[in-house]
C-alpha positions as CSV (number, residue, x, y, z in Angstrom):
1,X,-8.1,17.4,30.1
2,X,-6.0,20.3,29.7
3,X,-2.3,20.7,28.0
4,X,-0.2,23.2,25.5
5,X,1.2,21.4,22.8
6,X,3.5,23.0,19.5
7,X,1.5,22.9,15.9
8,X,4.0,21.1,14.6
9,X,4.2,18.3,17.0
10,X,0.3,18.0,17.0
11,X,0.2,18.3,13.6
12,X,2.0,15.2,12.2
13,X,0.4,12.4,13.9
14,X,-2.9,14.0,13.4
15,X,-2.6,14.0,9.8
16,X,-1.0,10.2,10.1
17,X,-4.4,9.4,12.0
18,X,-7.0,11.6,10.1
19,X,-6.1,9.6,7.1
20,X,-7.5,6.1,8.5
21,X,-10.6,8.2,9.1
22,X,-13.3,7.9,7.0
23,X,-15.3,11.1,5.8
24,X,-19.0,9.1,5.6
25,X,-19.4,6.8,8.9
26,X,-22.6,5.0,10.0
27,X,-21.2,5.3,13.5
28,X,-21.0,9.4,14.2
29,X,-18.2,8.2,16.8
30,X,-15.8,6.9,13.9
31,X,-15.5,10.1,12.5
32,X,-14.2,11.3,15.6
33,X,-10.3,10.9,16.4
34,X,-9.4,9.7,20.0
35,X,-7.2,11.9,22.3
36,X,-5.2,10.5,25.5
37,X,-3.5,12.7,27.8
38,X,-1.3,10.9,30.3
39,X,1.6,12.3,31.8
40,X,3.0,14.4,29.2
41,X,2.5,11.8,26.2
42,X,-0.6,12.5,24.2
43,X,-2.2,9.9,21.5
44,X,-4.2,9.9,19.0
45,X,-6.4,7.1,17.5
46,X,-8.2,7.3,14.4
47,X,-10.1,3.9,12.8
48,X,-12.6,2.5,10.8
49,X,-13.2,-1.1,12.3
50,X,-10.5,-2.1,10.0
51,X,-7.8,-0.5,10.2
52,X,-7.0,1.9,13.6
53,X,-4.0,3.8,14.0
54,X,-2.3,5.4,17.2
55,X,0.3,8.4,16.4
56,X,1.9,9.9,19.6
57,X,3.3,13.4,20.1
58,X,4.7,15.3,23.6
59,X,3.0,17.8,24.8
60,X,4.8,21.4,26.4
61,X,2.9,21.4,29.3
62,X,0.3,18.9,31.2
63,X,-1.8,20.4,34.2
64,X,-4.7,17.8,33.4
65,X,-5.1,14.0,32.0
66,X,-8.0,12.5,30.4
67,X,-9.2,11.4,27.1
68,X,-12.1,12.7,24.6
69,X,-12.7,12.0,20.9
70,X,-13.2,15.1,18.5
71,X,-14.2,15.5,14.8
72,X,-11.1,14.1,12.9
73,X,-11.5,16.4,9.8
74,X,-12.4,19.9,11.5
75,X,-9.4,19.7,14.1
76,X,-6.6,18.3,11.6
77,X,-8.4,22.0,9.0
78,X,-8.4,24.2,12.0
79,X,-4.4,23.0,12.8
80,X,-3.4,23.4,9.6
81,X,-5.3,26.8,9.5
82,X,-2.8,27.9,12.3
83,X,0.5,29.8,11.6
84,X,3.8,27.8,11.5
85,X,5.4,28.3,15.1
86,X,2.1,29.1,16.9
87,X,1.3,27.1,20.2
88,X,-2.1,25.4,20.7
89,X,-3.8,25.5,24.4
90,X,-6.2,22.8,24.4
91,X,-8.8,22.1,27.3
92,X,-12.2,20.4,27.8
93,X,-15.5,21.8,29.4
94,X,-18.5,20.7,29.4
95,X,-18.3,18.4,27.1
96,X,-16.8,21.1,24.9
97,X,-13.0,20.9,23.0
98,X,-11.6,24.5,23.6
99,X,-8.4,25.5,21.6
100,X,-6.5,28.6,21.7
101,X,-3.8,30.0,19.5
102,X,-2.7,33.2,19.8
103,X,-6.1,35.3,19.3
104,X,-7.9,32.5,17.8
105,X,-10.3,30.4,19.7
106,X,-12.2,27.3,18.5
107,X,-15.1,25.4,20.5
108,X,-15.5,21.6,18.6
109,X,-18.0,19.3,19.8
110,X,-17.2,15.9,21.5
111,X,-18.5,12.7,22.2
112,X,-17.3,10.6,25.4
113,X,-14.3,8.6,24.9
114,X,-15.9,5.3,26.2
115,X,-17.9,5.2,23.0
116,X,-14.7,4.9,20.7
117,X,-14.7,1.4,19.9
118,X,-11.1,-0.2,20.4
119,X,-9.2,-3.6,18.7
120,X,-9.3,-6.4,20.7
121,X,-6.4,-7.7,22.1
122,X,-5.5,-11.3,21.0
123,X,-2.6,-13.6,21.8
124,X,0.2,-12.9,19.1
125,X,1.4,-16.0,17.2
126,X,4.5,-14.5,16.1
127,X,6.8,-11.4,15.0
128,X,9.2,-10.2,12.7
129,X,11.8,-7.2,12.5
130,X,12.3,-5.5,9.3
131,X,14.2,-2.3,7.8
132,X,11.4,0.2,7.1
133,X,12.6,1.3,4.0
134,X,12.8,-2.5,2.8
135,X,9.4,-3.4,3.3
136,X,8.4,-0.2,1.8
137,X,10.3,-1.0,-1.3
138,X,8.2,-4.7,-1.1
139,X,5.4,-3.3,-0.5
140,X,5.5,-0.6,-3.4
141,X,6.8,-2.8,-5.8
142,X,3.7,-5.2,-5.3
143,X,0.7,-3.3,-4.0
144,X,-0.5,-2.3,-7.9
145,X,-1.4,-6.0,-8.3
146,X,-4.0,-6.0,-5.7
147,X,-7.7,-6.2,-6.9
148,X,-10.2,-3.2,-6.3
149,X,-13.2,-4.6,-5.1
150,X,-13.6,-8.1,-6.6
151,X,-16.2,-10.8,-5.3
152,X,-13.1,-12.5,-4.6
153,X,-12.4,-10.9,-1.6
154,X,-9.6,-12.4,-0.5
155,X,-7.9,-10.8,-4.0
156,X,-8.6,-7.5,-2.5
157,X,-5.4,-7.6,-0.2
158,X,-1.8,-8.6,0.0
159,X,-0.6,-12.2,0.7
160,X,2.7,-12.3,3.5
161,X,4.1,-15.4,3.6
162,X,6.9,-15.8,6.2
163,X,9.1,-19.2,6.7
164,X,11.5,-19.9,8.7
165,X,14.3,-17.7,6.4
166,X,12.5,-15.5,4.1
167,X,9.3,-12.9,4.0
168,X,7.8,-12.9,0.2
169,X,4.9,-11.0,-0.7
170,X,2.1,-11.5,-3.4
171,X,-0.5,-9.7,-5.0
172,X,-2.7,-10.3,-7.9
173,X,-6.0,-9.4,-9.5
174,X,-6.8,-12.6,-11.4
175,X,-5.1,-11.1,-14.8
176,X,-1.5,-10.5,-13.1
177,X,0.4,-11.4,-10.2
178,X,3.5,-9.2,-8.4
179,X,5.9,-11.3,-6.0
180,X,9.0,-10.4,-4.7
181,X,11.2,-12.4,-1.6
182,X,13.2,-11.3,1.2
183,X,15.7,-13.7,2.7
184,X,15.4,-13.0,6.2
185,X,16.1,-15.1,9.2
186,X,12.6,-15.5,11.2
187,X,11.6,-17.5,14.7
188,X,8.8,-18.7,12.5
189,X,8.1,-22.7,12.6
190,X,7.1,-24.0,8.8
191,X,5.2,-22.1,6.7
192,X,2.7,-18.7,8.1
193,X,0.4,-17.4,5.2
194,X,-2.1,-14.0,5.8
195,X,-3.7,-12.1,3.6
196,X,-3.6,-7.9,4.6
197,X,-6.3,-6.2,3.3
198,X,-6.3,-3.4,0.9
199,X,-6.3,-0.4,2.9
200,X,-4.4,-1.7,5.4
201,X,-1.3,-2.1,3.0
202,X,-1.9,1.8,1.0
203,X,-2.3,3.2,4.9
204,X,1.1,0.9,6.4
205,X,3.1,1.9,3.1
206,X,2.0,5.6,3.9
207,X,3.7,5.6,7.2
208,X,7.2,3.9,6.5
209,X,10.0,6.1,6.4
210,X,12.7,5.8,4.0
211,X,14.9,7.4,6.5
212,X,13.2,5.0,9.6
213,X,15.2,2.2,11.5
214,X,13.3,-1.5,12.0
215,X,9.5,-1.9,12.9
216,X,8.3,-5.1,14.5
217,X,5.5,-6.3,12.7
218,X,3.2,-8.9,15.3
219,X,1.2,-11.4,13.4
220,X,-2.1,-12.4,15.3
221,X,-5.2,-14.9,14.5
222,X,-7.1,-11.9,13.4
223,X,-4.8,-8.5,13.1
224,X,-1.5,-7.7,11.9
225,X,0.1,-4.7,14.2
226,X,3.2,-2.9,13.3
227,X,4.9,-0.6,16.1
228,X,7.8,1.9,15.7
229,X,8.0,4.6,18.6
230,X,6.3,7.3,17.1
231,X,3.0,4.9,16.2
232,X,0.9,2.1,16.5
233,X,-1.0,0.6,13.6
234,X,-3.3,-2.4,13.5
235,X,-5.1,-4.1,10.7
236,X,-7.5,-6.7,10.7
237,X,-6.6,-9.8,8.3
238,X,-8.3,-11.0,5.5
239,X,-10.2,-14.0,6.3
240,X,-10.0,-16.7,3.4
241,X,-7.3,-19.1,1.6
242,X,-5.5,-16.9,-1.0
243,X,-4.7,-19.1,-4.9
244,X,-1.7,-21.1,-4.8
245,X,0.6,-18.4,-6.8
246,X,3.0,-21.3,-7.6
247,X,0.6,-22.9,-10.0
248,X,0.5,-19.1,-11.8
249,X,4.0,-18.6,-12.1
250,X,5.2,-19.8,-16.1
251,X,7.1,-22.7,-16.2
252,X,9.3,-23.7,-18.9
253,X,9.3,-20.6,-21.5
254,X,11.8,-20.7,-24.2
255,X,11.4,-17.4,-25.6
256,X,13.4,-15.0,-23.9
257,X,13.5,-11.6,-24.8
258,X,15.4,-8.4,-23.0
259,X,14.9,-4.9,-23.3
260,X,15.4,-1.3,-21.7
261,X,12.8,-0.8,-19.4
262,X,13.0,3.0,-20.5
263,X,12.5,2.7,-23.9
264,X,9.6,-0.2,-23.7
265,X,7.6,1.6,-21.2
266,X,8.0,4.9,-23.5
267,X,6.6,2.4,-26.4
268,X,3.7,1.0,-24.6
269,X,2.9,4.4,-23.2
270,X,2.4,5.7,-26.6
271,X,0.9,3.0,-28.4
272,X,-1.9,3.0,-25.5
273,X,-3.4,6.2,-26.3
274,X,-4.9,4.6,-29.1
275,X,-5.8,1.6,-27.6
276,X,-9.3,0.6,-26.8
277,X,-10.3,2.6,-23.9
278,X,-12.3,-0.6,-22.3
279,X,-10.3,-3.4,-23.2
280,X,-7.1,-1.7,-23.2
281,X,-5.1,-4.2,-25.6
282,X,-2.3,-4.4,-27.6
283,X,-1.0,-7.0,-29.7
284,X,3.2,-7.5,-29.5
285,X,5.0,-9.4,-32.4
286,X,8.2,-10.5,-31.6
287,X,11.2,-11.4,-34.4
288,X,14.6,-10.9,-34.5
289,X,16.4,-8.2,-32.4
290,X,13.2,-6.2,-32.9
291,X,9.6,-5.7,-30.7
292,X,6.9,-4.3,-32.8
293,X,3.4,-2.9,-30.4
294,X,0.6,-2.4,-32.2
295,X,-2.9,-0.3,-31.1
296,X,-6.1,0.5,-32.6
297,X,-9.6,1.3,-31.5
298,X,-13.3,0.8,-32.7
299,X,-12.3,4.1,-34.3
300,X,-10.4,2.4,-36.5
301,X,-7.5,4.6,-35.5
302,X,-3.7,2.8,-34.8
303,X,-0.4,3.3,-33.5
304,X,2.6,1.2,-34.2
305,X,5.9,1.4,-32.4
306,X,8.8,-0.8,-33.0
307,X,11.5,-1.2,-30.2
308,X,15.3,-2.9,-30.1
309,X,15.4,-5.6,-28.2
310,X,17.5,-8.9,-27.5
311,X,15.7,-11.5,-29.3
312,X,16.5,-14.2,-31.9
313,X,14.2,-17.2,-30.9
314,X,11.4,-17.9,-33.2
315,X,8.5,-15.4,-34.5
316,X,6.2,-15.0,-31.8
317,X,2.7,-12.7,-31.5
318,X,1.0,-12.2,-28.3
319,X,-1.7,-9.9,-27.2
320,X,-2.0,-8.0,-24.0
321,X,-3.4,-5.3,-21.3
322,X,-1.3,-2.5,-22.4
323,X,-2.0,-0.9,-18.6
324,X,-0.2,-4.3,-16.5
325,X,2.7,-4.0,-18.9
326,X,3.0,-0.3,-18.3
327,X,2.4,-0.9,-14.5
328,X,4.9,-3.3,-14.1
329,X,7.7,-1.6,-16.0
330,X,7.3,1.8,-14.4
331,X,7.6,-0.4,-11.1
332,X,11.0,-2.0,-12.0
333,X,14.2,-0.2,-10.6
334,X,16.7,-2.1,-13.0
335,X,17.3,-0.2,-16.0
336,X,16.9,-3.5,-18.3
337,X,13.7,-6.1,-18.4
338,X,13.6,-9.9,-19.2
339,X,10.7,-11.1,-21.0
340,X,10.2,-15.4,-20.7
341,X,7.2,-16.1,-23.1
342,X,6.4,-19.7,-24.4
343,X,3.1,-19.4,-26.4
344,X,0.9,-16.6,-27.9
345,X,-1.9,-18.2,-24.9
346,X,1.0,-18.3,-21.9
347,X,1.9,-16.1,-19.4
348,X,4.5,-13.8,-20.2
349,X,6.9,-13.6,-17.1
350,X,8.9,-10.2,-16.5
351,X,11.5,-9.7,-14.4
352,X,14.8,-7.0,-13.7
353,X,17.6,-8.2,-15.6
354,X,19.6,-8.2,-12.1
355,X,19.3,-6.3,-8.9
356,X,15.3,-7.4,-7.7
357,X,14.3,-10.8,-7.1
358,X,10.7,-9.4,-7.8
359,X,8.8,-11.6,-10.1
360,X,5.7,-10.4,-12.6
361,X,3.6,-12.3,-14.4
362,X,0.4,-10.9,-17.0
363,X,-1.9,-13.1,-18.8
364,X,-1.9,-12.7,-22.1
365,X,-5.1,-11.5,-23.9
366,X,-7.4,-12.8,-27.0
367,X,-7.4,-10.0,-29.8
């Protein structure tokens, strides 16, 4: 293998790739990322048998194909080592990696490229085509929700659920739920439900471009792929049955209650820092035109805020996780929030006041 190839243009889908890599492997091969040369296209592949990753870039000049893996982490610190407009020379020797930049020269070891291990292919069931920038906005408006590393694995990912006209997503750690719909005409027959796991979502919301045209996302049994010229990115699926999020979502709250996101998240923000650092709660009493928060800790210290708000059903007080009411109204784009609430041991249900057809719902909490 032999080529010359710009810092720049070997520098952006290396640091795509290197970030799918992870630092402490059991396999010494996974730490590696895998370089193609053929013709004058040049991949890279970086996985962790979960997720796996291909970012492309053109090389200057080709004399020699072939294909090697390489420590991920040493050549992505050694590139950005290099000066802006330098130009890499890049060849492989006895079972050596040889760059050269200008008066620098690097020797990294390699390992062969048949030991990289690669995603099966499987028969795809069926795709969809979808503005970048839109299924970041899904994705970043629901990915908080996801569970960190619950028993419940299955919690510990992000639900897509396509029909024949829409795409909706769903996330939720057992003490709140994030869902948000896309009306979108698919060649999908009833109803498809899979669950993407955790990395896979943080890494395929990483990559989208707010600037980017469509990428095809191809559903299969076992792996999700998404494709856009520039890369390639596979993710195996969550294997289990995720909770029916219909039977979460509040039905029939009579206590409506809006607000400005603004000046609530301001209010919660505050009253938190004298929450209790473990339980994180806060108690809310709601009575005419007016939202009072109240805080205190085992330090018996307390913080009291009292907000505007439109309100002029009945007295209500409701505790909650001061952190999913934060979360959810830093996530909101809409400059005003509706509250639905029906009991102090219901659900609340928040929502934009227009503009998002996302949906939010937090369990309320015992104080």
């Amino acid at each position: 293998m032999q080529f010359s190839i710009a810092r720049e243009a070997l520098l952006k889908p290396l640091q795509m790739v290197s970030g799918v890599v992870e630092r402490r492997q059991t396999l010494p091969v996974l730490s590696n990322v895998l370089l193609v040369l053929k013709d004058r296209e040049l991949s890279l592949t970086g996985t962790d048998l979960e997720v796996e990753l291909i970012g492309r870039a053109q090389v200057d000049k080709a004399s020699q194909p072939g294909e090697i893996t390489v420590p991920a982490r040493k050549l992505l610190d050694i590139c950005k080592s290099l000066a802006d407009d330098s130009q890499i020379d890049v060849s492989v020797a006895d079972s050596k990696l040889k760059l050269k930049s200008g008066r620098s020269k690097f020797t990294l070891t390699t390992l062969p490229a048949t030991e990289f291990p690669s995603v099966d292919e499987e028969p795809d069931t069926f795709s969809i085509t979808i503005a970048q920038a839109r299924l970041r906005e899904l994705l970043d408006s629901t990915s908080f929700a996801m569970a960190q590393q619950d028993v419940r694995y299955y919690l510990n990912g992000m639900l897509f659920e396509v029909g024949a006209d829409y795409l909706r997503v769903v996330a939720t750690d057992g003490h709140r739920l994030a869902m948000e719909t896309l009306n979108m005409a698919t060649t999908v027959d009833g109803t498809q439900q899979l669950i993407l796991p955790r990395k896979g979502i943080m890494e395929l919301s990483r990559l989208l471009s707010e600037e980017g045209g469509d990428i095809e996302l191809t559903f299969g049994q076992n792996h999700i792929r998404a494709a856009i010229p520039e890369f390639t990115f596979t993710s195996k699926l969550v294997d289990g049955k995720f909770p029916d999020y219909n039977r979460v979502l509040p039905k029939g709250g009579d206590r409506v209650c809006t607000g400005s996101c603004k000046e609530l998240r301001q209010a919660f923000s505050r009253a938190s820092i004298l929450s209790n650092e473990k339980y994180r709660g806060v108690r809310v009493i709601l009575s005419g035109g007016e939202m009072r928060i109240l805080a205190n800790n085992p330090e018996q210290e307390e913080a009291e805020e009292a907000v505007s708000v439109d309100y002029d059903g009945e007295a209500l007080e409701i505790g909650f996780n001061v952190s999913y009411l934060i979360d959810v109204l830093s996530t909101l784009s809409s400059e005003r929030v509706r509250i639905t609430l029906s009991d102090p041991n219901s659900s609340a249900l928040l929502e934009a006041e227009e503009g998002s057809d996302a949906l939010y719902v937090v369990m309320p909490m015992r104080l």
